[in-house]
C-alpha positions as a Markdown table, in Angstrom:
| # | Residue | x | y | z |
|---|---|---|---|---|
| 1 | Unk | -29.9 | -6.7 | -38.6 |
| 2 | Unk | -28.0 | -9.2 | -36.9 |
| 3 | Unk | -28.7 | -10.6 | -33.4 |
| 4 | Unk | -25.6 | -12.2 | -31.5 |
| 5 | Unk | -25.9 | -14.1 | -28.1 |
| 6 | Unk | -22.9 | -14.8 | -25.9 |
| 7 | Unk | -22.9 | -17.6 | -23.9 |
| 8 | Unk | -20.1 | -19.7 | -21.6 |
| 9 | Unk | -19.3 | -17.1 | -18.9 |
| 10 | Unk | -19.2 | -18.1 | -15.1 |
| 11 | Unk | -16.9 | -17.8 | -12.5 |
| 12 | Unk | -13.6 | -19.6 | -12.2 |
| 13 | Unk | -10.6 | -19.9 | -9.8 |
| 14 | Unk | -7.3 | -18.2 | -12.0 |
| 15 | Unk | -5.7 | -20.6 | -13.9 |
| 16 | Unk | -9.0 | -22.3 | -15.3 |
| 17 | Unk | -10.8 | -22.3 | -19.1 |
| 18 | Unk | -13.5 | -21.4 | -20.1 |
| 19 | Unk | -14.9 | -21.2 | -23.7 |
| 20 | Unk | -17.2 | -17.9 | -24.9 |
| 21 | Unk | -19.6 | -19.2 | -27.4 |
| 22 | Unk | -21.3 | -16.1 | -29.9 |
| 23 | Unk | -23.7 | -17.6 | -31.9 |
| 24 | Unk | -25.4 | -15.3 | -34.5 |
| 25 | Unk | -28.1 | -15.0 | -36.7 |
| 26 | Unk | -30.3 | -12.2 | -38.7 |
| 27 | Unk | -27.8 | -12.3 | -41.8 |
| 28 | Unk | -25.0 | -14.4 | -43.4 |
| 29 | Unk | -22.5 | -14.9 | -40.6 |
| 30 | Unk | -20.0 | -15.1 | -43.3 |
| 31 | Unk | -20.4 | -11.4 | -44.4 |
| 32 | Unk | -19.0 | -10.0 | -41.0 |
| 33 | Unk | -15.7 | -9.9 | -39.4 |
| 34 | Unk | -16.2 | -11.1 | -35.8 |
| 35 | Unk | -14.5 | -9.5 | -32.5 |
| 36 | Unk | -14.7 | -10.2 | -28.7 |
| 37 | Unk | -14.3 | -7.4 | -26.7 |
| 38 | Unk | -14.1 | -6.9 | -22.7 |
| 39 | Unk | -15.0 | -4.3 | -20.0 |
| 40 | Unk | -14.4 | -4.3 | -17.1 |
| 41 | Unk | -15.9 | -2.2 | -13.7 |
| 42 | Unk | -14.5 | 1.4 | -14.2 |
| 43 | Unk | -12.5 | 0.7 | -17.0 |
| 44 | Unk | -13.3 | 1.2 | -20.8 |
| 45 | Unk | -14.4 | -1.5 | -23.1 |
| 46 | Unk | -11.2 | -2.8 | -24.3 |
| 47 | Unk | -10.1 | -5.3 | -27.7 |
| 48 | Unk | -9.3 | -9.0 | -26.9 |
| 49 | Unk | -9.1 | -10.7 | -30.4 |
| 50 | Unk | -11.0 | -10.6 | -33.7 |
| 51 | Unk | -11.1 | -13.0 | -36.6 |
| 52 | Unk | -11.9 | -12.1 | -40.4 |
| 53 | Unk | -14.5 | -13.2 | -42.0 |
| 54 | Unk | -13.1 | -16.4 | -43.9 |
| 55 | Unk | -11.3 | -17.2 | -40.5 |
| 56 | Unk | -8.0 | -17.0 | -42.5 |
| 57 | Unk | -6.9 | -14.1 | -40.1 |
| 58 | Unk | -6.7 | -13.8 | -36.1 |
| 59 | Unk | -5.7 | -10.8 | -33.5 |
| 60 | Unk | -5.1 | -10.5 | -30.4 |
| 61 | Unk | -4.3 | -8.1 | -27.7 |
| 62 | Unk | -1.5 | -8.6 | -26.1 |
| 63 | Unk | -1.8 | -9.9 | -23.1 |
| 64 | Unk | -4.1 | -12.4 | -24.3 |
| 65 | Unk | -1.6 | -13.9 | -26.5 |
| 66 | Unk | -0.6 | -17.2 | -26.5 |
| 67 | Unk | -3.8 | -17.9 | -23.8 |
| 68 | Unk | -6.9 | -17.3 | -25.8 |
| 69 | Unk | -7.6 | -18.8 | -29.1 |
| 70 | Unk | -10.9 | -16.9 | -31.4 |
| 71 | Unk | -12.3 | -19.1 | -34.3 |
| 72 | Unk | -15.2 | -19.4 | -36.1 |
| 73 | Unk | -17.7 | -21.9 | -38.1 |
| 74 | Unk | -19.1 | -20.2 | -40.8 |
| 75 | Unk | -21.4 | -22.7 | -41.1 |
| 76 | Unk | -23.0 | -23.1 | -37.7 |
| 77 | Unk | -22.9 | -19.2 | -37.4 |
| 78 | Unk | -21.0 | -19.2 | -34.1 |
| 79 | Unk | -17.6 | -17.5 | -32.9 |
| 80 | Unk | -15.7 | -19.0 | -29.8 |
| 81 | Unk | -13.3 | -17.4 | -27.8 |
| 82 | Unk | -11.0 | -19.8 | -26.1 |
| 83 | Unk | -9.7 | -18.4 | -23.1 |
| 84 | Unk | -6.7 | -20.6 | -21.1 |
| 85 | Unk | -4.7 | -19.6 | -18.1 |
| 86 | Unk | -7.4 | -17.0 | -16.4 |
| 87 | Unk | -6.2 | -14.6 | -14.0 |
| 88 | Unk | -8.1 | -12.0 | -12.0 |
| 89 | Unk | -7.1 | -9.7 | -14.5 |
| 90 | Unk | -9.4 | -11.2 | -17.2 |
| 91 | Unk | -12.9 | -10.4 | -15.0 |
| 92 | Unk | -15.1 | -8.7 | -17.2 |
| 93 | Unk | -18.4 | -8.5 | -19.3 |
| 94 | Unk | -17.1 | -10.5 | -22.6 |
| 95 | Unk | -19.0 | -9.2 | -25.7 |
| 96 | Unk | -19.1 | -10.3 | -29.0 |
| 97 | Unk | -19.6 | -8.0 | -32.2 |
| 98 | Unk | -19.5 | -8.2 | -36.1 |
| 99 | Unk | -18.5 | -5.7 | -38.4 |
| 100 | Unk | -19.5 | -5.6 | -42.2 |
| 101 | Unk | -16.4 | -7.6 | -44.2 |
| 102 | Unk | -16.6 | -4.6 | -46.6 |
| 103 | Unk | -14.8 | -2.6 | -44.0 |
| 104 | Unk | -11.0 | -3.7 | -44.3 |
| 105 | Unk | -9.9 | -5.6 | -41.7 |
| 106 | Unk | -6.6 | -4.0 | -40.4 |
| 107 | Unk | -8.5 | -0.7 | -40.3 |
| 108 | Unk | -11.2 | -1.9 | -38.0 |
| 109 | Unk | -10.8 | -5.4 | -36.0 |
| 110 | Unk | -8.9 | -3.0 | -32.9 |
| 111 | Unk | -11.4 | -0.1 | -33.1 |
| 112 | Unk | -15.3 | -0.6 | -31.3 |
| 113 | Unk | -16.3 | 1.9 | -33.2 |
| 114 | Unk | -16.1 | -0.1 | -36.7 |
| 115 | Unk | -18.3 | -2.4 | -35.8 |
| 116 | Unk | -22.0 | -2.6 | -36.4 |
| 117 | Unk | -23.7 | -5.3 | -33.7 |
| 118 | Unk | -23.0 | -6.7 | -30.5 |
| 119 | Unk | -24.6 | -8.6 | -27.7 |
| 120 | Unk | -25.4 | -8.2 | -24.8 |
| 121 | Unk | -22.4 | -9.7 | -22.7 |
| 122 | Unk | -21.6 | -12.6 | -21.0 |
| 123 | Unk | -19.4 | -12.3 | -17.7 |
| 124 | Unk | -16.2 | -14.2 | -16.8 |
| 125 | Unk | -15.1 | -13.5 | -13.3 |
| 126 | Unk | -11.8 | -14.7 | -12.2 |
| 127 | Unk | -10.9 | -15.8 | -8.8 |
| 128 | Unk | -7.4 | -15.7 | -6.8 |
């Protein structure tokens, strides 16, 4: 099993940062590739970025890009999700999850459904 715990949400006039902190523990961190995902009220859960398991390789939706920045430290077990230039649009429950590096990456850092743990949330709410 492996337990991950967001942290770092609030609320924040649009235009402001915040960074998501996931920090994880249970098994080695290293073995999983790591995603944030976001959901927001009435809408599906959606992909904002993943990052593999060395950290060699980032993705992002698309209108995320070029705003939020995902990385990792393998050795202090914790993902971040760097998150510039907020607009209203961003409000939602923030999660983090990791799926099992034997899965390939391009097949499953998009998909929810590929991956095997995830927290309970953290909430970033966006004002105008």
């Amino acid at each position: 099993q492996v337990q991950l715990q967001e942290s770092g949400g609030g609320l924040l006039q649009a235009g402001g940062s915040l960074r998501l902190s996931c920090a994880a523990s249970g098994r080695t961190f290293s073995n999983y590739h790591m995603g944030w995902f976001r959901q927001a009220p009435g809408k599906e859960r959606e992909f904002v970025a993943a990052v593999s398991w060395s950290g060699g390789t980032t993705s992002y939706r698309d209108s995320v890009k070029g705003r939020f920045t995902i990385s990792r430290d393998n050795a202090k077990n914790t993902v971040y999700l760097q998150m510039n230039s907020l607009n209203p649009e961003d409000t939602a429950v923030y999660y983090c999850a990791a799926a099992d590096r034997a899965k390939p990456y391009s097949l499953t850092y998009y998909s929810d459904s590929r991956y095997d743990y995830w927290g309970q949330g953290t909430q970033v709410t966006v004002s105008s």
